[in-house]
C-alpha positions, -999 to +999 in steps of 0.1 A: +060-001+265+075-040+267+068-041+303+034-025+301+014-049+276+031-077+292+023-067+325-021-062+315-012-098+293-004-114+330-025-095+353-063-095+324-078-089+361-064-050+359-077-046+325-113-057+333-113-035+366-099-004+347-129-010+316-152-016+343-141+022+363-145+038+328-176+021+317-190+033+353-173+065+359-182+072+316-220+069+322-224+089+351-207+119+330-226+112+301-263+118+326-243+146+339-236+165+304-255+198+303-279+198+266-272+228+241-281+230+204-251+247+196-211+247+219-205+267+249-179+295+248-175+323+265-185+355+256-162+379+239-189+408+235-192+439+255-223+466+253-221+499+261-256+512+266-268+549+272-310+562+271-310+601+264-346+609+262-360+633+233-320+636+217-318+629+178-295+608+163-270+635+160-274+648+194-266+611+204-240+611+181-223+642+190-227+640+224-221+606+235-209+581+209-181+601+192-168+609+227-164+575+237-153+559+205-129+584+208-117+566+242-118+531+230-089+537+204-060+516+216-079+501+244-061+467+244-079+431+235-107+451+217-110+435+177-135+461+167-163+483+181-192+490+161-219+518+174-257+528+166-268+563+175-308+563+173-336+585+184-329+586+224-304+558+227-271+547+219-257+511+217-221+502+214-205+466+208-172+461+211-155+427+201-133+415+223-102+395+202-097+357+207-071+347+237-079+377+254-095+381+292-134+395+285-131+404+324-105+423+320-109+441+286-145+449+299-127+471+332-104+487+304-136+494+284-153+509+316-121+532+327-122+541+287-161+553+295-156+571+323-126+593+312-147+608+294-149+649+306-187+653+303-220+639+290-254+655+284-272+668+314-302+654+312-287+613+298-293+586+319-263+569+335-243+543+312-249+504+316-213+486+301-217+447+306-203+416+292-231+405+272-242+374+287-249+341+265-281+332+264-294+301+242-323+305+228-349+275+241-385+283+234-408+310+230-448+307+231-479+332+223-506+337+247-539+352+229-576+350+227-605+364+210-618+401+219-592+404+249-574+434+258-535+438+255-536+451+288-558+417+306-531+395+279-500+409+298-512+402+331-521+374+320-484+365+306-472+387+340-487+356+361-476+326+337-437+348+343-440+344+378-449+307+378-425+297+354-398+316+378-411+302+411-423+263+396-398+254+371-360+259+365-364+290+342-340+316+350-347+335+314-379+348+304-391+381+281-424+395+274-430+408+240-458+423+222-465+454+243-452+489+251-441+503+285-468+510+305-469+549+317-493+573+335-494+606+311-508+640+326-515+654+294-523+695+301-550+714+288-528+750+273-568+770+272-572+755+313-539+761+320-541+799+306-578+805+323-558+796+356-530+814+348-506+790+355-475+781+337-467+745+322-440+747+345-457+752+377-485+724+374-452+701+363-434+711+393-469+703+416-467+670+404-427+663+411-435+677+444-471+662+459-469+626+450-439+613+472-438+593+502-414+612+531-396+600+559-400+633+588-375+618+617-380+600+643-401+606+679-374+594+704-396+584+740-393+566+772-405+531+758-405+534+723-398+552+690-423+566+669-413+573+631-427+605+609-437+599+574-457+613+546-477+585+523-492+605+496-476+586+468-501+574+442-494+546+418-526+547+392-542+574+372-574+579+393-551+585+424-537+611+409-564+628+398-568+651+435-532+663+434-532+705+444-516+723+419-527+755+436-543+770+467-551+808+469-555+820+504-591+826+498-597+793+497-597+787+455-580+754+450-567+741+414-571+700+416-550+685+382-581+671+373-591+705+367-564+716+343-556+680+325-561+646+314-546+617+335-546+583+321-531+552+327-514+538+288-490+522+270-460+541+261-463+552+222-435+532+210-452+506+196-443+470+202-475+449+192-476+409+185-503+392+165-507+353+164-529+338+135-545+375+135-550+375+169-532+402+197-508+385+218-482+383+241-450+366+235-431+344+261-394+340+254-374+313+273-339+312+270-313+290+289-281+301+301-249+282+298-253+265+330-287+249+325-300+220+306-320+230+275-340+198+270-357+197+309-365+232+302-383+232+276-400+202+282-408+219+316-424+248+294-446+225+275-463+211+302-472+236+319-484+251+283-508+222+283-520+227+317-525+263+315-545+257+282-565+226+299-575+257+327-579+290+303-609+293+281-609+325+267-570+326+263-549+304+243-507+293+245-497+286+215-458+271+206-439+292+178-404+275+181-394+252+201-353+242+198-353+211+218-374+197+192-349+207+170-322+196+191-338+162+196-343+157+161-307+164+150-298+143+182-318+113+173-304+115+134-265+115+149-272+091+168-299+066+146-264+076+116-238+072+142-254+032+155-259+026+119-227+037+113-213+015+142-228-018+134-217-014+095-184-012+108-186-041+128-205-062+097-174-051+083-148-062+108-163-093+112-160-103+077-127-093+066-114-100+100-111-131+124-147-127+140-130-127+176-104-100+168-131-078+151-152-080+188-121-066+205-111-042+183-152-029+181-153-030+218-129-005+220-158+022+204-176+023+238-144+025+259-131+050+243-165+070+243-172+067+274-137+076+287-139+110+265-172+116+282-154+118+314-131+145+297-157+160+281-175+167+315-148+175+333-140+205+307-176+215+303-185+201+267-223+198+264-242+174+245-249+197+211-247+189+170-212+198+172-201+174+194-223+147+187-210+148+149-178+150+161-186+114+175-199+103+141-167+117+125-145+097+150-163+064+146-145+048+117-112+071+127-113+053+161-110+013+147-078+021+127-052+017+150-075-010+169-077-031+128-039-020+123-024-037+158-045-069+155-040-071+122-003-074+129-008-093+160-026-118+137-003-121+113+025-131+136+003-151+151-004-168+111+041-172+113+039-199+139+043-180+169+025-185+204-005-161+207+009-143+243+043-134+220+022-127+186+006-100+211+036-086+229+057-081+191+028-077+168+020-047+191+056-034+189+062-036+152+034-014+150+038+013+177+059+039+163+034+041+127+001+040+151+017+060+176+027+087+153-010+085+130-027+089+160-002+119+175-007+133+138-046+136+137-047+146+177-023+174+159-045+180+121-076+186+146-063+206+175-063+235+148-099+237+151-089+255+190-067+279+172-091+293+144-108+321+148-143+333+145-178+317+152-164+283+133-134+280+162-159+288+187-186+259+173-158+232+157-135+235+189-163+209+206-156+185+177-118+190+179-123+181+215-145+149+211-123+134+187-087+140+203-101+125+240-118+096+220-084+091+200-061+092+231-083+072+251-086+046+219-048+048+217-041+034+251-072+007+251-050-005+222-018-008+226-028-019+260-059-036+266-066-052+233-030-071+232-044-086+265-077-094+256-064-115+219-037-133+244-062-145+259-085-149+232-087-186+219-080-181+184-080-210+160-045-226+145-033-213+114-039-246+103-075-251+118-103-255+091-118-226+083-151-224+084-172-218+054-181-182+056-139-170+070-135-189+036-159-168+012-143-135+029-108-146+031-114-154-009-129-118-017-099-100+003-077-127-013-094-117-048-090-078-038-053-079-031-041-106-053-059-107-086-071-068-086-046-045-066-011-072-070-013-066-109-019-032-108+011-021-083+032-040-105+023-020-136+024+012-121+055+003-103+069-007-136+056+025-156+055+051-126+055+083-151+019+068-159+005+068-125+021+102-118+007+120-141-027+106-140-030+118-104-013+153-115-038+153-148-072+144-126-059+173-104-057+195-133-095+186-142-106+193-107-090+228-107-105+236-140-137+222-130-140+242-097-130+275-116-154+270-143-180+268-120-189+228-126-183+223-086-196+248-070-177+270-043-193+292-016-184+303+022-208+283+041-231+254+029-270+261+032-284+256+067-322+243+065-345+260+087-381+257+098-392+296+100-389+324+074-388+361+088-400+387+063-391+424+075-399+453+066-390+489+070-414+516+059-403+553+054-393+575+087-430+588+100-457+563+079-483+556+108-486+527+125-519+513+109-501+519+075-468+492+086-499+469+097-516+471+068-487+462+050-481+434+075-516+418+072-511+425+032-477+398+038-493+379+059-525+368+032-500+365+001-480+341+022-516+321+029-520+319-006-484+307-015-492+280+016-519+267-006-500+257-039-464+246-019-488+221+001-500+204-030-461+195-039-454+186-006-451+149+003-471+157+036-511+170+032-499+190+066-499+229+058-462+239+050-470+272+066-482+261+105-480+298+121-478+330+113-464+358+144-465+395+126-447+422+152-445+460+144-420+481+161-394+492+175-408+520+155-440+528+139-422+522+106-408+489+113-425+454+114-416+416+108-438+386+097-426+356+110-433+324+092-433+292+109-432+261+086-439+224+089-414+207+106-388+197+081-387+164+083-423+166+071-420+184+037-402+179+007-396+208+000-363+233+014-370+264+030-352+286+006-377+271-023-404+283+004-389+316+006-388+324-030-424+318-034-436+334-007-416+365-025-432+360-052-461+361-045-461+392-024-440+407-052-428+448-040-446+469-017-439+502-040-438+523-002-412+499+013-376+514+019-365+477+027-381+443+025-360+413+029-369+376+032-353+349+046-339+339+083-312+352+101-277+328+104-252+330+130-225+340+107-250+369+092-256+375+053-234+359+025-231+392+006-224+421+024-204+452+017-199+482+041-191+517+031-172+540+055-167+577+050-169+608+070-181+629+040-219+619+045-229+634+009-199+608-009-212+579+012-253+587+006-241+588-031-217+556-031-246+534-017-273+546-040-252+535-070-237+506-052-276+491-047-283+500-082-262+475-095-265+450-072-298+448-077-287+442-115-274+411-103-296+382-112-285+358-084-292+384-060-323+394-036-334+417-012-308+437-017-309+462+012-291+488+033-291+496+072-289+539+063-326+549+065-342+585+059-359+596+087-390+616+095-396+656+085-380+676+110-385+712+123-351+725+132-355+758+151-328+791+148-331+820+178-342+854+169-329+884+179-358+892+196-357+856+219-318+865+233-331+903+236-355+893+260-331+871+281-342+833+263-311+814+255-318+784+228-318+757+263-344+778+276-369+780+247-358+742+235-363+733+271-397+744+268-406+732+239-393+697+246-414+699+280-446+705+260-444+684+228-426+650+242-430+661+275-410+657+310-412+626+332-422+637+365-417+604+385-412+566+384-434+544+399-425+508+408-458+492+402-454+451+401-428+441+378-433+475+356-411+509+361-439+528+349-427+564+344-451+600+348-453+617+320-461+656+319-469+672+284-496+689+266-525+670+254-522+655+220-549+678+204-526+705+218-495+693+197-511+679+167-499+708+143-469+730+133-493+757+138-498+745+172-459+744+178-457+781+162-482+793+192-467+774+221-461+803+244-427+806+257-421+823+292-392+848+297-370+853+328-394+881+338-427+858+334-439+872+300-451+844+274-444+852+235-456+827+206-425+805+195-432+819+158-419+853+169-388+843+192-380+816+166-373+807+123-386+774+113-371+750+086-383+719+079-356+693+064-355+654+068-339+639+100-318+605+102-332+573+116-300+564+127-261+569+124-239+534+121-200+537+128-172+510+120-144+515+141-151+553+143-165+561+110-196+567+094-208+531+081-233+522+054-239+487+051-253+470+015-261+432+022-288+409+002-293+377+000-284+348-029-317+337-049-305+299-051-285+289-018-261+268-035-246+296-055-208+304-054-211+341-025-171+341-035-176+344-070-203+374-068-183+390-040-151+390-060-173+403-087-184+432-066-151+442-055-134+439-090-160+452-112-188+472-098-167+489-072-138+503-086-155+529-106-178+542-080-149+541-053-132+564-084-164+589-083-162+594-049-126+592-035-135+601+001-153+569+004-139+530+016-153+498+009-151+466+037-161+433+034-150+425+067-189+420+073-214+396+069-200+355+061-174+370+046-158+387+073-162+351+093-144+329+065-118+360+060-112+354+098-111+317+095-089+322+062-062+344+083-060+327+111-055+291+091-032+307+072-011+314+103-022+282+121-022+255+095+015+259+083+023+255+120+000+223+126+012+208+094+050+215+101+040+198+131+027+164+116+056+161+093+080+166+125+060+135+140+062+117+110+102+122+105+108+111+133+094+080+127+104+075+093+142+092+102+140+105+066+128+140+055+126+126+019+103+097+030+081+124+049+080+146+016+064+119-006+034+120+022+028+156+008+014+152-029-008+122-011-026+151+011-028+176-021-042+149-047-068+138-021-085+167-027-097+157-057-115+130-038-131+159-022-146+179-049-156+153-069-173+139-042-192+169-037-198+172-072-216+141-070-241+149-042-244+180-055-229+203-032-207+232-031-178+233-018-178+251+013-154+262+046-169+227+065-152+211+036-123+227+042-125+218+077-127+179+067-101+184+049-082+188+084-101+158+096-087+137+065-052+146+065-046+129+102-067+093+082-041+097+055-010+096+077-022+072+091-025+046+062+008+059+051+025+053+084+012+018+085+028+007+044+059+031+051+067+015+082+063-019+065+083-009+043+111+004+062+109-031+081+112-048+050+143-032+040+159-042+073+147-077+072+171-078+041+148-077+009+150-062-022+141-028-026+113-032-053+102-067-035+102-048-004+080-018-015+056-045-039+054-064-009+048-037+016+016-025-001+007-064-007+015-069+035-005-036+043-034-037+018-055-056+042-053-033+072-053+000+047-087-014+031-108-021+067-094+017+074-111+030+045-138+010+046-149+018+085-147+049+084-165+056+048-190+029+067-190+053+096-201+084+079-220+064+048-253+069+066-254+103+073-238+115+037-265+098+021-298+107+046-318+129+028-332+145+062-329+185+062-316+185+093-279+169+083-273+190+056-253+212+072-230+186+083-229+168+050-201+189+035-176+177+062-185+142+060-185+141+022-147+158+025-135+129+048-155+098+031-148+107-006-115+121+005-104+088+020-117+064-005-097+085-030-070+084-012-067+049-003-054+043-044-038+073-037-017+053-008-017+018-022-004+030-059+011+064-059+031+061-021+047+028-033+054+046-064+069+078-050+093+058-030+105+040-058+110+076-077+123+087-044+152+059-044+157+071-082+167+104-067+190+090-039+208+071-063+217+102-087+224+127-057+246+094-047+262+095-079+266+127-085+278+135-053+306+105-050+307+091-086+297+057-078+269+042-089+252+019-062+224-004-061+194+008-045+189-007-010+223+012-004+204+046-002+181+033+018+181+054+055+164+020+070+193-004+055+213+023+070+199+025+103+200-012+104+238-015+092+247+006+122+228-005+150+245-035+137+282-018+138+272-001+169+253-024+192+254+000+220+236+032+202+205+009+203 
């Protein structure tokens, strides 16, 4: 290390070439950084998809998902799998576990699907896929007045097609409008009058609209290719098709027997904007492409196709780069304000010259992390850019600490080239290992698990590059550039203003913190338990509920999605009615939160209502002023749009709020086979959570479905040859019908549907006449081959890992409430007693946020005992003295009281990102501790007194410990105390770190100094005890040791 600063001190040329390559080479990665809102990872989800048309939940159930569940036991890398069976479609997820291959669990997970013996006959073939990320970037309406849906998708068809051939958009969906098919919908009195069979005009379809390849004409000079081109593509080309022709000439055209018409699917899947029918344009990015030029790409062409419609209108519902930009600007507008307070700083409490140095190594080290950070594939998101904020003060520390010392030799006399080349030495080992110990505190962000590893492992990444590439610009760059730095003499006049400062820090350390060490030092029972007794406080205070403690701090947003789920079978118009009913209360609330709103802007700027998937099923989505335009949080916004809807009495579920990426805060599920035990279990487990004041919108994901006819063979039926596939073939084939062909027409698979016309299937009546046909060609009414019952079918089956799953979740009423305290509440006392009633039944919570902070929770309990075992190696090593290393430990558990009460006074719970600056504040407080340790440990060698040398060692280091403290609280100062909505997600983790090292600054200054003097106390009796002798306290000392035999033993050095 000797040879190196010496050798940048003599050659400053190879300094300024190297800061000039990063400087350079930093820029162009920092253009070349792909823009997300939140970190790139790598997927770790798998789908299994599977469409069986017509099949029930059950049938799904039965015949696909058990079967393949049953195969993705013991599949290897898989965490869990969780499954939806639903009216003709099944879904499964399966979670792939951190640290494992997605590529390769996904080939295990496709062998695992096609082991399986046999699937229904008539079930389409099964898509598995690694579910791709896609980051959501923008998504528009296109609408106009008195304009069919039909006109509105081609519409949004052509503005597709340009978007995909003009601009770099890779991603876009179309919503607000079923699947276009062609339905030949037969006449049962035509059909009978012709005598032919449902069957028979269905198979003339299959077989006349095709387009055939006949062979080939092989002659002399050329070959001349057969075909057949009677394929039609629309309705009225279908309309001619020959269903039969009688040798006398009698021919049956379709037209003559049914009703062909080109429509949308019945599904329905309809979009309104502002009350008006739309289309909706999603654009998403993948994590390859750069979200900002996209989206801006999408807005101008939204202004251009506006400037050239009339009749239609784009309008923007979200747009995330706004967002993005917005959180962007406030990190960085916090992080320069944050920067030049920590230069103001420097500058006054340090020689004005030094404190340039030191602050120029901010941009070096930045910009050589941003060649890191490209070269591993960090993006430019709110992760990473507030791990940059969080880093700012961190990264001056060892920067104030070395010139600092450097100046301070230089203060002895010494010439400025050797002040640099030994002040830089003496402090090596302390900044070498502070540094090495918060590179280790924050690599456990890579090691947690869950969505908070996946989003903080950017930060962890930003701040170890910035830390290593700050480590080398100081110990060697910045000795070079103060060697060559003309600093004034020690005994130079001062100038006026180096006077005032050097006065306050004089002031600070002399007439404020000298005093105080001494009394503490003097009566050290005092300080101890004062620490030990403000500890006590905070516990109690946290436990009674006076600092508040939940999973994860409120995240403000600018949209508010109501949802609602009628009962299985309520018509269509009935969910819209409901929808508009939503959508005119939330008009109303609009008008009373505007008046309290600091803005006269509308809080509520859009309004997008959606029904489907289902005709049950519907959402209103709210978009609201932009939040840095209102005063007033979206959760307040929620609760009075709530109100004033109040309930809809028909409503199985209605929930209000917005979906978060680590899903609901309360959330229980309830797994059991025994279907009765489980429909019981969650009845009386909503009952009382809906007792629970702080709760709302307390709902469940196990809805009743629609009145079902289930149909039992006669004898009759099998005595005429009919099995139950034959007569529930037919039946099928006539009510939801049989898809004859698909068409590729465009963009659209539009599929040929054959069934009866609706008139003809309106009525169980009409189902109890259907006429079956035998094997002999005989046709009976289904009322005398079949019984009828009529019971209520299932929306949808849910499974866990292989069971039956109900899931309860609702929402808290006031964000800021404890979820821990309720949840523990709900598993210790409403519970127990209905888990008692019905045995059969298990409860998880390993859903919702709690299933991500119990993943966070296990995994940091394996990974932070490691990390800190770790740090405390690193710091042994440089103290050569477990016992030295041990009095760091209280110093790390009493600066969480700095931590809650700092939370307590911005009035904020305590949440997991406070936890997690937590981590980012243990590596800032080995590092002051390093720094007066190692002093004192010098002291001791240079021969002084063991209570001089500790008094004196917080005196030498108070200096350096303060500017510490001070840049980095100055560093995160600005964005702990802007008010914007948008930082209040990453307040909680700035609040841990800035209060946690202000607190812990007395906690270094006064109780270190004091622990090592209770520490020597011990040495002495184990001394005593040990040999009988007693001894005076520098001789327990390990550094008067060390020194004594380096002295004996010259060579060992």
């Amino acid at each position: 290390m000797r040879s190196a600063i010496k050798f940048f001190i003599k050659y400053p040329a190879a300094v300024y070439t190297i800061m000039f390559g990063i400087l350079l080479f930093g820029a162009v990665s920092y253009f070349q950084m792909n823009t997300t809102f939140f970190p790139v990872n790598e997927s770790r989800v798998i789908s299994i998809q599977a469409v069986y048309p017509g099949a029930s939940p059950q049938e799904i159930e039965e015949g696909i998902i058990q079967k393949i569940e049953d195969n993705l036991k013991g599949t290897s890398g898989v965490e869990r799998y969780t499954s939806v069976s639903s009216e003709n479609s099944a879904s499964i997820t399966v979670e792939v576990l951190k640290g494992y291959d997605t590529d390769n669990v996904l080939e295990d997970v496709k062998n695992a699907v096609n082991s399986v013996p046999s699937f229904p006959t008539d079930m389409e073939p099964i898509v598995v896929y690694k579910r791709e990320n896609l980051n959501f970037c923008i998504n528009f309406t296109i609408s106009g007045e008195n304009i069919d849906l039909l006109t509105l998708k081609e519409i949004a068809r052509n503005v597709e097609r340009d978007m995909r051939n003009e601009g770099d958009v890779s991603k876009i969906t179309l919503n607000g409008f079923p699947d276009e098919e062609i339905e030949i919908a037969f006449d049962e009195a035509a059909l009978r009058s012709y005598g032919i069979t449902f069957q028979q005009a269905a198979a003339a379809v299959a077989q006349s609209n095709l387009d055939i390849t006949g062979g080939t004409i092989k002659g002399d000079n050329e070959e001349i290719r057969i075909r057949a081109e009677s394929k039609a593509y629309t309705a009225d080309q279908l309309v001619n098709i020959v269903v039969r022709a009688d040798a006398n000439g009698s021919i049956v055209y379709l037209k003559d027997i049914a009703s062909i018409r080109d429509r949308f699917a019945d599904n329905p899947s309809r979009t309104e904007m502002n009350g008006r029918p739309a289309v909706e344009v999603l654009v998403q990015t993948t994590d390859d492409q750069d979200l900002l030029p996209t989206a801006e790409y999408v807005r101008g062409y939204i202004e251009e196709f506006n400037a050239s419609h009339e009749s239609v209108k784009a309008e923007i519902v979200r747009d995330f780069s706004v967002t993005l930009e917005q959180r962007r600007d406030l990190l960085l507008s916090n992080g320069v304000v944050g920067v030049l307070l920590v230069l103001f700083l420097l500058s006054f409490f340090l020689n004005i010259r030094l404190a340039f140095w030191v602050a120029l190594g901010i941009p070096i080290s930045f910009l050589g992390m941003f060649i890191l950070a490209q070269f591993f594939g960090i993006t430019i998101n709110v992760i990473s850019l507030f791990g940059m904020i969080v880093v700012v003060g961190i990264l001056v520390d060892d920067g104030i600490v070395i010139s600092e010392n450097i100046y301070q030799h230089y203060e002895s006399g010494k010439s400025l080239t050797r002040s640099a080349v030994e002040g830089t030495l003496e402090v090596v080992p302390a900044v070498l290992s502070a540094i090495l110990t918060t590179v280790i505190a924050f690599s456990s962000f890579f090691f947690i698990d869950g969505r908070l590893g996946d989003f903080f492992g950017d930060l962890a990444f930003i701040v170890i590059a910035t830390l290593l590439i700050s480590l080398a610009e100081g110990f060697l760059f910045l000795p070079a550039h103060i060697a060559h730095t003309k600093l004034k003499s020690p005994q130079a006049k001062k100038s006026r203003l180096e006077r005032v400062m050097d006065n306050i820090m004089e002031w600070l350390r002399d007439k404020l913190y000298s005093p105080s060490l001494r009394f503490f030092l003097k009566y050290r029972l005092i300080a101890l338990s004062m620490f030990v007794g403000l500890l006590l406080i905070t516990v109690g205070a946290i436990r009674g509920g006076i600092i508040g403690l939940t999973f994860f701090p409120f995240i403000e947003q600018d949209n508010i999605e109501v949802t609602l789920s009628m009962p299985a079978g309520t018509r269509e118009e009935t969910t819209q009615k409901w929808l508009d009913y939503i959508e005119e209360k939330a008009l109303e609330a609009n008008v009373a939160l505007t008046e309290q709103n600091i803005d006269t802007s509308d809080i509520i700027v859009n309004i997008q209502k959606t029904v489907g998937p289902t005709t049950y099923q519907g959402n209103v989505n709210i978009i609201l002023l932009d939040s840095e335009r209102r005063s007033i949080r979206s959760a307040e916004i929620t609760n009075a749009i709530r109100e004033a809807v109040g309930s809809i009495y028909e409503a199985e579920n209605l929930s209000f709020g917005t979906s978060t990426p680590f899903g609901k805060p309360v959330s229980v599920s309830l797994l059991s086979n025994d279907l009765e035990q489980l429909e019981n279990a969650k009845n009386e487990l909503k009952a009382n959570m809906a007792d629970i004041a702080i709760l709302r919108d307390v709902i469940d994901n196990d809805k009743e479905g629609a009145r079902e006819v289930h149909l039992t063979m006669k004898t009759k039926a099998r005595l005429l040859g009919l099995t139950l596939q034959d007569v529930l073939g037919q039946v099928r084939q006539a009510f939801f019908g049989f898809e004859a062909q698909r068409l590729q027409r465009g963009q659209d698979e539009v599929k040929v549907w054959v069934r009866l016309e609706e008139e003809d299937r309106k009525s169980i009546y009409q189902l109890e006449e259907l006429l079956i046909r035998t094997p002999t060609g005989d046709a009976y009414p289904l009322r005398e081959l079949a019984y009828f019952d009529i019971e209520r079918g299932t929306v949808s089956i849910n499974h866990l890992d292989g069971q039956r799953e109900i899931r309860v979740e609702a929402d808290l009423a006031d964000p800021d409430e404890s979820a821990p305290a309720i949840i523990a509440n709900i598993q210790d006392s409403v519970l127990p007693p209905i888990l008692a009633k019905y045995p059969d039944v298990r409860a998880s919570f390993e859903t919702g946020q709690n299933r991500e902070a119990a993943k966070t929770q296990k995994s940091g309990k394996l990974v932070f005992p490691i990390i800190f075992g770790l740090m405390l190696l690193v710091i042994t090593f440089t103290f050569k003295s477990v016992l030295q290393t041990a009095t760091l430990v209280p110093l790390i558990i009493f600066s969480f009281t700095g931590v809650a009460w700092g939370h307590f006074l911005h009035d904020k719970p305590l949440s997991l990102f406070s936890f997690l600056g937590i981590i980012a504040l243990i590596g800032v407080i080995v590092n002051d501790s390093l720094v007066l340790v190692g002093k004192f440990n010098q002291n001791m060698k240079e021969g002084m007194r063991f209570d001089e040398a500790v008094y004196e060692a917080g005196r030498q280091r108070f200096r350096a410990i303060f500017l510490t403290t001070i840049t980095t609280v100055a560093g995160l100062a600005p964005l702990i105390f802007n008010k914007s909505f948008q930082a209040q997600f990453l307040v909680p983790m700035a609040i841990s770190v800035a209060y946690g090292i202000a607190f812990a600054t007395a906690l270094t200054l006064v109780l270190l100094p004091v622990s090592l003097s209770l520490l020597n106390d011990f040495r002495r009796f184990l001394h005593t005890a040990w040999t009988n002798e007693r001894v005076e306290k520098e001789a327990v000392e390990p550094a008067v040791k060390a020194y004594r035999n380096e002295q004996e033993h010259p060579d060992l050095q």
